[in-house]
N, CA and C atoms as a LAMMPS dump frame, in Angstrom:
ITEM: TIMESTEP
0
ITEM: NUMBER OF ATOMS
228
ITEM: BOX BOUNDS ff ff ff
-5.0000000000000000e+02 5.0000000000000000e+02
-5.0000000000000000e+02 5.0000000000000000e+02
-5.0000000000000000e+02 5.0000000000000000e+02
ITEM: ATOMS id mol type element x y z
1 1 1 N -8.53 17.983 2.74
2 1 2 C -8.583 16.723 2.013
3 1 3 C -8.078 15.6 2.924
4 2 1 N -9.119 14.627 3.375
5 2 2 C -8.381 13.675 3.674
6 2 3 C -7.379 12.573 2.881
7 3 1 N -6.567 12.048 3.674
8 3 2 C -5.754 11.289 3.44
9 3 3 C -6.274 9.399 3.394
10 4 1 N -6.194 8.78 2.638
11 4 2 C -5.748 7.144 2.989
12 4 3 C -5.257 6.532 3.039
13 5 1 N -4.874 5.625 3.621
14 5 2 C -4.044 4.584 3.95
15 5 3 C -4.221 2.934 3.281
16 6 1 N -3.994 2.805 2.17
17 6 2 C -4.518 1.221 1.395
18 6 3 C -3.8 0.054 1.851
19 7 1 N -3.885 -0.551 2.386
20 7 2 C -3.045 -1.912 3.54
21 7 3 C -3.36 -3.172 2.572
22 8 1 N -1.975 -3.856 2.612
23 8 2 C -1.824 -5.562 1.816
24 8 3 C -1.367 -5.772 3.343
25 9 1 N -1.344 -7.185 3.624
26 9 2 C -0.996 -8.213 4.772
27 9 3 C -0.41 -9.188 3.982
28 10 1 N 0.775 -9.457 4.759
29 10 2 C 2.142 -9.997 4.322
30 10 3 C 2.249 -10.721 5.418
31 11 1 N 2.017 -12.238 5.632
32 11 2 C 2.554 -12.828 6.345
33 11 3 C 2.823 -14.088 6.519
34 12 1 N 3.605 -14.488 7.837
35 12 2 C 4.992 -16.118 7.765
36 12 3 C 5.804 -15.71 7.121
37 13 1 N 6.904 -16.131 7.36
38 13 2 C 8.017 -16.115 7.212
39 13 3 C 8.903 -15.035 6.005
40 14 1 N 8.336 -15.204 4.911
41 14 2 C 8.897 -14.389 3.751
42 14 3 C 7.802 -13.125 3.432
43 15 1 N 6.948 -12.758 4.238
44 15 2 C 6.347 -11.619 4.739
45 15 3 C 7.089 -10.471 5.147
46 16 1 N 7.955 -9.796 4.995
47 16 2 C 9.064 -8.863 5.174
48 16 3 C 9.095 -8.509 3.373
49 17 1 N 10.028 -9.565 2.963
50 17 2 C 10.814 -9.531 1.792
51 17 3 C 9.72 -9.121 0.76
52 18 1 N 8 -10.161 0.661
53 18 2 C 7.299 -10.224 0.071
54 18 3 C 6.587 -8.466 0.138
55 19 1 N 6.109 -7.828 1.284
56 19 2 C 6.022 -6.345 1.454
57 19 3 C 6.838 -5.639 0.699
58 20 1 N 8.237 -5.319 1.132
59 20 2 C 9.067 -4.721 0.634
60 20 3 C 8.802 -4.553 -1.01
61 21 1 N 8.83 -5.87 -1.805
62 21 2 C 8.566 -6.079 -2.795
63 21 3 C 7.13 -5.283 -3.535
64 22 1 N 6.301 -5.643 -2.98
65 22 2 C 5.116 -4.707 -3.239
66 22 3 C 4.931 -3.65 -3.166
67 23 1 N 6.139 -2.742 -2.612
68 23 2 C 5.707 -1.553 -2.362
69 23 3 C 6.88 -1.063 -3.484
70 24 1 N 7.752 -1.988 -4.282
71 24 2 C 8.008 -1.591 -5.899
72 24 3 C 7.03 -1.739 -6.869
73 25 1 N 6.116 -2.57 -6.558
74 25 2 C 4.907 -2.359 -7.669
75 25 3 C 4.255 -1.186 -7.28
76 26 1 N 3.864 -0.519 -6.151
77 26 2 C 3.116 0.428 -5.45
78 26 3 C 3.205 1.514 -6.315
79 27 1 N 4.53 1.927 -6.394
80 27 2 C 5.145 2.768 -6.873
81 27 3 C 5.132 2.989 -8.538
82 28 1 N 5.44 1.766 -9.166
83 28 2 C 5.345 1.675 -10.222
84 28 3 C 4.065 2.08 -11.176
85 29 1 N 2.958 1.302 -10.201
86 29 2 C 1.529 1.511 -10.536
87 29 3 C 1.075 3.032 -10.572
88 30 1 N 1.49 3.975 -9.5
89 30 2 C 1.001 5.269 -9.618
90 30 3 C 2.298 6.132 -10.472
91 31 1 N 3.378 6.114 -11.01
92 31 2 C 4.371 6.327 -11.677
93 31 3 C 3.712 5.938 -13.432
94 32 1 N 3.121 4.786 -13.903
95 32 2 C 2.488 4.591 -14.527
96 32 3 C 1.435 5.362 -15.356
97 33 1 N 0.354 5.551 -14.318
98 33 2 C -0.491 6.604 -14.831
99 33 3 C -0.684 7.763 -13.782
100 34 1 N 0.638 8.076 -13.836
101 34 2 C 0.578 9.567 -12.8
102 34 3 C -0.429 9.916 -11.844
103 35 1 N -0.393 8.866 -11.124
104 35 2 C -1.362 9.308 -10.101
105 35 3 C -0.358 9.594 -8.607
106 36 1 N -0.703 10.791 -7.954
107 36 2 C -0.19 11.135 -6.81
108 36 3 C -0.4 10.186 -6.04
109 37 1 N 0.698 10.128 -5.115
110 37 2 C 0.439 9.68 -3.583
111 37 3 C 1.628 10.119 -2.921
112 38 1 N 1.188 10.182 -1.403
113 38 2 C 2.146 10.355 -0.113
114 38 3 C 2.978 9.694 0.336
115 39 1 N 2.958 8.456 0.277
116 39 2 C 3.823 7.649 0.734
117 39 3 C 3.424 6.128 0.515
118 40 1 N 4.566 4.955 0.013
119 40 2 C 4.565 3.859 -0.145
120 40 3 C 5.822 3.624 0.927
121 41 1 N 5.501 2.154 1.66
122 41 2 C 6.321 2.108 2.551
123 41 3 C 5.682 0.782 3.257
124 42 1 N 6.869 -0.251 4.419
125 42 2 C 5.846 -1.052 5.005
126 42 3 C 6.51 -1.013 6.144
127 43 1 N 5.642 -1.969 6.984
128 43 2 C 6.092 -2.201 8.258
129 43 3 C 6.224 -3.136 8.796
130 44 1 N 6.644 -3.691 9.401
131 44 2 C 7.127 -5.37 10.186
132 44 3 C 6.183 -5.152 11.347
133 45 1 N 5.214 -5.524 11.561
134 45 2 C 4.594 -5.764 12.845
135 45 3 C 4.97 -6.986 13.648
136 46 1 N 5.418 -7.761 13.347
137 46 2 C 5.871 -9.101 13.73
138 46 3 C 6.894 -9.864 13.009
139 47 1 N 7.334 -10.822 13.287
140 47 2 C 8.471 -11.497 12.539
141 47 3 C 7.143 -12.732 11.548
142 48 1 N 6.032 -12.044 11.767
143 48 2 C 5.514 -13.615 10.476
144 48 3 C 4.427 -12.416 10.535
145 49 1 N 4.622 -10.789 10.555
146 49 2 C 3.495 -10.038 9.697
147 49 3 C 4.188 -8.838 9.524
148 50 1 N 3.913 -8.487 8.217
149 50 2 C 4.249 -7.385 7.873
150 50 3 C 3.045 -6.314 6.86
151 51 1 N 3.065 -5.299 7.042
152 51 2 C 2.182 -4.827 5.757
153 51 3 C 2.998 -3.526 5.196
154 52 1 N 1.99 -3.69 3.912
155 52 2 C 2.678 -2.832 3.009
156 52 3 C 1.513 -1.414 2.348
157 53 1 N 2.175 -0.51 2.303
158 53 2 C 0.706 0.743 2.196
159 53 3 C 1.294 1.603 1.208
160 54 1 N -0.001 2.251 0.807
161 54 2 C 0.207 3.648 0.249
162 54 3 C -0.919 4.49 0.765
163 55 1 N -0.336 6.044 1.27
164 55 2 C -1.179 6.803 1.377
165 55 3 C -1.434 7.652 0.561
166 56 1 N -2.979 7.69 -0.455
167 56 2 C -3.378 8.185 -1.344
168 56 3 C -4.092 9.684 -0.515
169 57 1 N -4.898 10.921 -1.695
170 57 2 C -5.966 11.764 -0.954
171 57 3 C -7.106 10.997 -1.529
172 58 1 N -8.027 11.45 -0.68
173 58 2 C -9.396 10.242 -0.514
174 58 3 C -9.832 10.276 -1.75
175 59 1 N -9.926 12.082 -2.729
176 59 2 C -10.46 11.632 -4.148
177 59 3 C -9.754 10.201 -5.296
178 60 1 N -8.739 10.085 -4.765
179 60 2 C -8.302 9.492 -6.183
180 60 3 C -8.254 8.007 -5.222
181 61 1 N -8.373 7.611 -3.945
182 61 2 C -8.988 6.11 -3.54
183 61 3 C -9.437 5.499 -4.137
184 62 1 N -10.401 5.326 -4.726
185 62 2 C -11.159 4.83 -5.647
186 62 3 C -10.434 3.694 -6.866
187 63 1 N -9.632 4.664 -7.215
188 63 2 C -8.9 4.415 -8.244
189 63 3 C -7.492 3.565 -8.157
190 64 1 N -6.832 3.409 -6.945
191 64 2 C -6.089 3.038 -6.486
192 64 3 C -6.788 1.395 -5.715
193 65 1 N -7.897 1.613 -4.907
194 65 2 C -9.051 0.342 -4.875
195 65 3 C -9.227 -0.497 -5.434
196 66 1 N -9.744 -0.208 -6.53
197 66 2 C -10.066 -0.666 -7.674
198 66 3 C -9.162 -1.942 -8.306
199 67 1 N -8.431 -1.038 -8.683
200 67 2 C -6.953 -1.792 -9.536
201 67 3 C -6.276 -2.248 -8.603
202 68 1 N -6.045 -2.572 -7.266
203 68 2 C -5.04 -2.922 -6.533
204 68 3 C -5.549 -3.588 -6.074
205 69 1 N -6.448 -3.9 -5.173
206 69 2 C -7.318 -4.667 -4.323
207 69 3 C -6.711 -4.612 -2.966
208 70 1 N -6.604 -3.775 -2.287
209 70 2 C -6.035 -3.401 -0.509
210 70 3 C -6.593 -4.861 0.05
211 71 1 N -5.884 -5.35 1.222
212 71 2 C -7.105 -5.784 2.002
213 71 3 C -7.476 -5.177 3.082
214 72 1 N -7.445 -3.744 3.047
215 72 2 C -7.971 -3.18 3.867
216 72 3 C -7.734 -1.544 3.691
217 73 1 N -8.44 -0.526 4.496
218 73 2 C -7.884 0.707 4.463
219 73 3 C -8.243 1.241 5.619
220 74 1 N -7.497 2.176 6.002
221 74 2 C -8.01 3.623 7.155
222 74 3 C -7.735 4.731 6.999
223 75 1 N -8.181 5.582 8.138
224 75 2 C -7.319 7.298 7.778
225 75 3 C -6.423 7.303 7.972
226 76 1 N -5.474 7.589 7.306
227 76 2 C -3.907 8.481 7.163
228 76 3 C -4 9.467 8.214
């Protein structure tokens, strides 16, 4: 089973704090309606970018897509 990776972009200045933050809704959202995932978590790529992810398995992507709106994804 592959894995995905669902990416938000967080950035300037309050791009840290603003990530961080999202990845309590992340959580919340699949806690909600019990949907699995691997990991919610972000990363500081820069001091004015940060992103914020969850890695879902590819069946239930869709569903996580959908309702969230990534701006982006790759393989896990």
């Amino acid at each position: 089973m592959r894995k995905i990776k669902l990416i938000w972009d967080f950035k300037g200045p309050d791009g840290l704090e603003t990530a961080k933050h999202h990845c309590v809704h992340l959580k919340e959202f699949a806690q909600i309606d019990s949907l699995p995932y691997h990991e919610v978590n972000f990363v500081s790529l820069n001091e004015m970018h940060t992103i914020a992810f969850i890695v879902v398995d590819e069946e239930n992507m869709k569903i996580f897509r959908d309702a969230l709106k990534p701006h982006r994804g790759e393989l896990a």
